[in-house]
C-alpha positions in Angstrom: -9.6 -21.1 -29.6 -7.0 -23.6 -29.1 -8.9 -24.6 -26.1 -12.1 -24.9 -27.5 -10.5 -27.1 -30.2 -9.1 -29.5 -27.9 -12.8 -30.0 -26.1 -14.6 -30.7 -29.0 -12.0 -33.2 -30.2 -11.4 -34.8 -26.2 -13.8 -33.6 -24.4 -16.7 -35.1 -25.8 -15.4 -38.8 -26.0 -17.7 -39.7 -23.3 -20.7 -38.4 -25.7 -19.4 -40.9 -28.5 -19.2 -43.8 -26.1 -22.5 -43.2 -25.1 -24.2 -42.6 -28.3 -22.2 -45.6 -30.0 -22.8 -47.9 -26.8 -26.8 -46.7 -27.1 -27.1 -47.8 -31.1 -25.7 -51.1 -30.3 -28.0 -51.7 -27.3 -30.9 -50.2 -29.5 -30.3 -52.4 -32.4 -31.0 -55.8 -31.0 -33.2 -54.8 -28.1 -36.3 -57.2 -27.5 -34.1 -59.6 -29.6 -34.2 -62.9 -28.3 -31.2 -64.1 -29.7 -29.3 -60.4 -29.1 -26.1 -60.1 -30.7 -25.7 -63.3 -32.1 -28.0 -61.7 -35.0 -24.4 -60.1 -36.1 -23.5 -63.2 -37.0 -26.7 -65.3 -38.0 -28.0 -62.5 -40.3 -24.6 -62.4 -42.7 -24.7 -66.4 -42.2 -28.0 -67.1 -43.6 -28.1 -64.1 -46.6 -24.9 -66.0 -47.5 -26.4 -69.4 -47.5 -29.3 -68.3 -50.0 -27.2 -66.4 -52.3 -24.4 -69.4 -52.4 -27.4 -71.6 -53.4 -28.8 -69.1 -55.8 -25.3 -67.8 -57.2 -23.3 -71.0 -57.4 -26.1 -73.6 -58.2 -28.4 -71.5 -60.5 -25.6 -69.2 -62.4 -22.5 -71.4 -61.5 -20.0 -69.0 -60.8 -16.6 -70.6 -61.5 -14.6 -69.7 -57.8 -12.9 -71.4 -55.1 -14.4 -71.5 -52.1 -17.4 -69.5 -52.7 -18.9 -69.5 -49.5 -15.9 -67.2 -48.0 -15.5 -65.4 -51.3 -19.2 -64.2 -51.2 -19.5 -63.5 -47.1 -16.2 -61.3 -47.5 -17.7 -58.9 -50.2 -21.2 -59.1 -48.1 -19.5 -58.2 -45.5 -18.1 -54.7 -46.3 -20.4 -53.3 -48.7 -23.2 -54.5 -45.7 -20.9 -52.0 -43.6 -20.4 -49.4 -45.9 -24.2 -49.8 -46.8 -25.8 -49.8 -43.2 -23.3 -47.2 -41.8 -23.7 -44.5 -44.4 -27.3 -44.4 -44.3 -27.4 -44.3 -40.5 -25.3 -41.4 -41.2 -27.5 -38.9 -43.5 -30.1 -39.1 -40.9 -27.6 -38.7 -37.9 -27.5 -34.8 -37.7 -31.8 -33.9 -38.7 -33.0 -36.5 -36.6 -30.8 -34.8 -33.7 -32.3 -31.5 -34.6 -34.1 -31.0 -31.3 -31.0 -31.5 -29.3 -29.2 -29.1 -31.6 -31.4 -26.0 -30.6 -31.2 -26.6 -27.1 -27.7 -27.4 -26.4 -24.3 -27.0 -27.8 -23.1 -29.9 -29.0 -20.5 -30.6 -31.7 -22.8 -32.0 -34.7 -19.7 -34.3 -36.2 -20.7 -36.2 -33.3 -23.7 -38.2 -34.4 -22.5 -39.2 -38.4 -18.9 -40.3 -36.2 -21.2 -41.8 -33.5 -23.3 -43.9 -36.3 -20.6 -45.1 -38.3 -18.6 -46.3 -35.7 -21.4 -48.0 -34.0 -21.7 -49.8 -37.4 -18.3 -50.6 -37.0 -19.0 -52.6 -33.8 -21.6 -54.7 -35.5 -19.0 -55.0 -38.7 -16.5 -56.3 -36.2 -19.1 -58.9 -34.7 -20.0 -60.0 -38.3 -16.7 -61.1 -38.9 -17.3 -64.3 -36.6 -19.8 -65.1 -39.6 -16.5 -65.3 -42.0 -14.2 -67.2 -39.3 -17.3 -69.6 -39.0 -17.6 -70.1 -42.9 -13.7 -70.3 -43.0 -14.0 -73.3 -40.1 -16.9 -74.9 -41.9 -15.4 -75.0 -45.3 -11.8 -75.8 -44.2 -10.2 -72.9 -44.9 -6.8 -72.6 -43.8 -5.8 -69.4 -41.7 -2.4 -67.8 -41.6 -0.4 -64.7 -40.1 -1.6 -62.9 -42.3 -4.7 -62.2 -40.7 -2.8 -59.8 -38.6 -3.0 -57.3 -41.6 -6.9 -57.3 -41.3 -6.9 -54.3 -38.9 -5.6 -52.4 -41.5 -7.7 -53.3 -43.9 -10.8 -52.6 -42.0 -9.4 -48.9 -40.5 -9.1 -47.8 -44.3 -12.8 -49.1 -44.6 -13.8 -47.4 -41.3 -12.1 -43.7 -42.9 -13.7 -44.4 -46.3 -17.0 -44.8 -44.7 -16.7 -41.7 -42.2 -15.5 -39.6 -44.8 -19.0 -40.7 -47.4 -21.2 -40.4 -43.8 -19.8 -36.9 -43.0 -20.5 -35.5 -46.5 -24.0 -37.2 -47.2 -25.4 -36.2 -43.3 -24.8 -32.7 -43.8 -25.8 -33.0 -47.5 -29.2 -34.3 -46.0 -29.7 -31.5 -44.1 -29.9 -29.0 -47.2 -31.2 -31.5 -49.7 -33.7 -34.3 -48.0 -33.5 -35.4 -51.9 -29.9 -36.9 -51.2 -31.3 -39.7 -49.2 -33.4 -41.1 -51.8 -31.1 -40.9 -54.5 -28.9 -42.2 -52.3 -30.9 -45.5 -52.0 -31.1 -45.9 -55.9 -27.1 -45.4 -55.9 -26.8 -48.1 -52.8 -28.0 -50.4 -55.7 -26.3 -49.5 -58.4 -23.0 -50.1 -56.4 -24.2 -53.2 -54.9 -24.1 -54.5 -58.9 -20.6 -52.4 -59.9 -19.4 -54.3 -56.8 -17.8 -57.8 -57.2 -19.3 -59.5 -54.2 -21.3 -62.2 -55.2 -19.9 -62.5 -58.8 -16.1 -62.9 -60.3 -14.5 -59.6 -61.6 -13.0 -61.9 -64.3 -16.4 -61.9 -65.9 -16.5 -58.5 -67.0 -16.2 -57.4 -70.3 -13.1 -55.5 -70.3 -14.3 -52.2 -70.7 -16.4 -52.5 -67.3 -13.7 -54.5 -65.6 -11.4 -51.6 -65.8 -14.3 -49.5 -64.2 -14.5 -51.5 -61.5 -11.1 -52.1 -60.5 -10.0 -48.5 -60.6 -13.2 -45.9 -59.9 -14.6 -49.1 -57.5 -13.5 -48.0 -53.9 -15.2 -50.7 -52.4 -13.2 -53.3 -54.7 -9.7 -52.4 -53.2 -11.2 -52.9 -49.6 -12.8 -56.1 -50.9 -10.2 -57.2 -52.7 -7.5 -56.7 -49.8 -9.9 -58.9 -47.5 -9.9 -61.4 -50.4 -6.3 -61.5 -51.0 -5.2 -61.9 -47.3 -7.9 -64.6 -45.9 -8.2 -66.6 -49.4 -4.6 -66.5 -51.1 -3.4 -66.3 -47.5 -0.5 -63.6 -48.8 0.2 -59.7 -48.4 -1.7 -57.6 -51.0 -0.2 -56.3 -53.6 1.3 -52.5 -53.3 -1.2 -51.1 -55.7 -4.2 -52.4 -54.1 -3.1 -51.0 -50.6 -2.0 -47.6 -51.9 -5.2 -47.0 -53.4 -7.2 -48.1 -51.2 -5.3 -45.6 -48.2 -5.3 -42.8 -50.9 -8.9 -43.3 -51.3 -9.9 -43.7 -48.1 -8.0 -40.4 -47.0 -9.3 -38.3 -49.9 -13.1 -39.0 -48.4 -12.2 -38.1 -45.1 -10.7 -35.2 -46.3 -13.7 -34.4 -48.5 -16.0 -35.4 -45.8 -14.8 -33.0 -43.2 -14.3 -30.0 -45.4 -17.8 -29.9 -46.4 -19.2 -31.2 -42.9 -16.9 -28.2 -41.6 -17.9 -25.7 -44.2 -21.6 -26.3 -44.0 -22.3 -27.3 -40.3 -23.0 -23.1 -38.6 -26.1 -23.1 -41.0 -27.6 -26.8 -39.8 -29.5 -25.1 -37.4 -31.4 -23.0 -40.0 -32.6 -26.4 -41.9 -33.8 -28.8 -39.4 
């Protein structure tokens, strides 16, 4: 058993290579511009809604620009990644029935793939930061740690909603009306400030997204270490949907092959 244990979790690190080196090559093939589109596509949804957000509605912040591309950053992650993910394990179906294959690998496989092309959008924020002046400090070495709670949050949603999908197709449209609803309940393009209070508390403490978002914020535009209550929550969080996401994954995953 021990054995067996050890090759699912080692053995099979070539398969995740391969299947997070395929998505990357898949996304941007026939692209003429490639991989710079990780970078141009964040740039250029941040130029309209700076235009729309701070010219039309005038939202009161400094240095709007890198305020906005921060927040579009992550939820664009958390967004992209966790959808990949509820189709990872029924659109592997056919591989399923013919060979044995550990199924945690494709939701793992997808949002880490994600996390490549999270990683290459971040030269979108160090370009806006050039751009606009923005100072950067040591404290940018704390970003890493940031992003790896992110990257468990997200694995922990994409375990749970892929084998979700394959009981309840159902999830993956609801899912998609939910995706919007958090965009909104997410302070990425406005101030949190502007919340009546009663919603502001909402957000700031059943908002997972808002201590990831927040930490970013804190580190690149205060240029200072987050405060202990936003990193605490934000690991606790992030380690309660893992946890979730590979009990259920691990509970449900022997009957996958009698659903897709």
């Amino acid at each position: 058993m021990n054995r067996y244990k050890r090759q699912s979790l080692v053995g099979y690190r070539d398969l995740l290579i391969e299947l997070v080196t395929k998505d990357v090559k898949l996304k941007y093939r026939r692209s003429f511009l490639g991989y710079l589109w990780s970078i141009l596509n964040p740039l250029m949804i941040m130029l309209v809604m700076v235009i729309v957000f701070s010219s039309i509605f005038r939202f009161d912040v400094e240095n709007y620009p890198v305020y906005l591309i921060i927040g579009q950053t992550i939820y664009n992650y958390v967004n992209n990644a966790t959808v990949h993910a509820i189709y990872s394990v029924t659109d592997n179906g056919a591989l399923l029935k013919k060979v044995y294959v550990p199924k945690y690998i494709f939701p793992l496989s997808k949002v880490t793939s994600d996390l490549v092309d999270f990683l290459f959008s971040l030269g979108a924020m160090v370009l806006v930061m050039v751009i606009t002046g923005t100072p950067f400090s040591i404290y940018f070495i704390l970003l890493p740690y940031v992003a790896i709670q992110i990257y468990l949050f997200t694995l922990g949603m994409g375990m749970f909603l892929a084998q979700a999908s394959v009981f309840f197709r159902d999830v993956r449209y609801i899912y998609n009306v939910f995706l919007t609803a958090w965009m909104y309940a997410t302070p990425i393009f406005y101030p949190v400030t502007m919340l009546p209070d009663k919603i502001r508390w909402i957000v700031t403490h059943l908002n997972p997204l808002y201590y990831y978002i927040e930490q970013f914020r804190v580190i690149v535009l205060e240029r200072t270490v987050p405060s202990m209550v936003l990193v605490s929550r934000g690991c606790i969080i992030s380690l309660l949907f893992l946890g979730f996401g590979i009990l259920t994954f691990r509970k449900s995953q022997d009957k996958f092959i009698l659903y897709i």
